[in-house]
C-alpha positions in Angstrom: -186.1 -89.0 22.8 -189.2 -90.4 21.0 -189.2 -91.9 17.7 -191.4 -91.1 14.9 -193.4 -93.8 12.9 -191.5 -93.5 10.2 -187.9 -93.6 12.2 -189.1 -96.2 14.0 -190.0 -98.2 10.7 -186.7 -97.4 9.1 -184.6 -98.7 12.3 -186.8 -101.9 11.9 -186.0 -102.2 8.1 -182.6 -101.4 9.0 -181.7 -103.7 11.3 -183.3 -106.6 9.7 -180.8 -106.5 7.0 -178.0 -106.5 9.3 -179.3 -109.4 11.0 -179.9 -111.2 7.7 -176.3 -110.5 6.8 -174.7 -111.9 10.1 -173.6 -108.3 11.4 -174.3 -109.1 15.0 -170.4 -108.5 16.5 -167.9 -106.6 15.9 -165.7 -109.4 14.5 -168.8 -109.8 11.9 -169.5 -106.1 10.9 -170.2 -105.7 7.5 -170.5 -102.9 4.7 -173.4 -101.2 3.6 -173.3 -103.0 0.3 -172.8 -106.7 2.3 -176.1 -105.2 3.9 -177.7 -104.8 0.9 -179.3 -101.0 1.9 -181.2 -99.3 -0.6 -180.2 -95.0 -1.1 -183.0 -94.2 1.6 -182.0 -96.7 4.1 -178.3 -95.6 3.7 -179.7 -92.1 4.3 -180.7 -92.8 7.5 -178.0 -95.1 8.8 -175.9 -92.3 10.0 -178.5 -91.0 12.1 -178.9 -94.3 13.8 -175.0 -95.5 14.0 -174.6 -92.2 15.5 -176.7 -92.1 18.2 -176.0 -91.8 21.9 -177.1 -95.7 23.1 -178.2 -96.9 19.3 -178.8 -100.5 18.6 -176.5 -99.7 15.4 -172.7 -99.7 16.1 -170.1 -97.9 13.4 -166.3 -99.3 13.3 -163.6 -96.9 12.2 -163.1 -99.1 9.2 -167.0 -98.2 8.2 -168.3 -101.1 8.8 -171.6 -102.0 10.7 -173.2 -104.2 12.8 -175.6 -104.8 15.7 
């Protein structure tokens, strides 16, 4: 599947901030608040965390990393 400009762009955006938080483990999984994600990146996190393969892993406790 084939992302769009503007998925792609989000993603980016997205995963930066992760980074930037230290999210990069599942022992260092943060919140979306740690992450500091504005309302629109938040929007799209779910679609991300929640694909088959993604770059964007979901623990059952919400947190997030990558």
């Amino acid at each position: 599947m084939a992302m769009s400009g503007v998925q792609y762009k989000m993603k980016q955006r997205i995963v930066r901030k992760f980074k930037k938080a230290g999210a990069i483990s599942m022992e260092k999984a943060v919140t979306i608040e740690e992450a500091k994600l504005d309302e629109q990146e938040q929007y799209w996190l779910d679609y991300f965390a929640g694909s088959f393969l993604g770059q964007i892993k979901k623990t059952k406790q919400h947190l997030y990393y990558i």
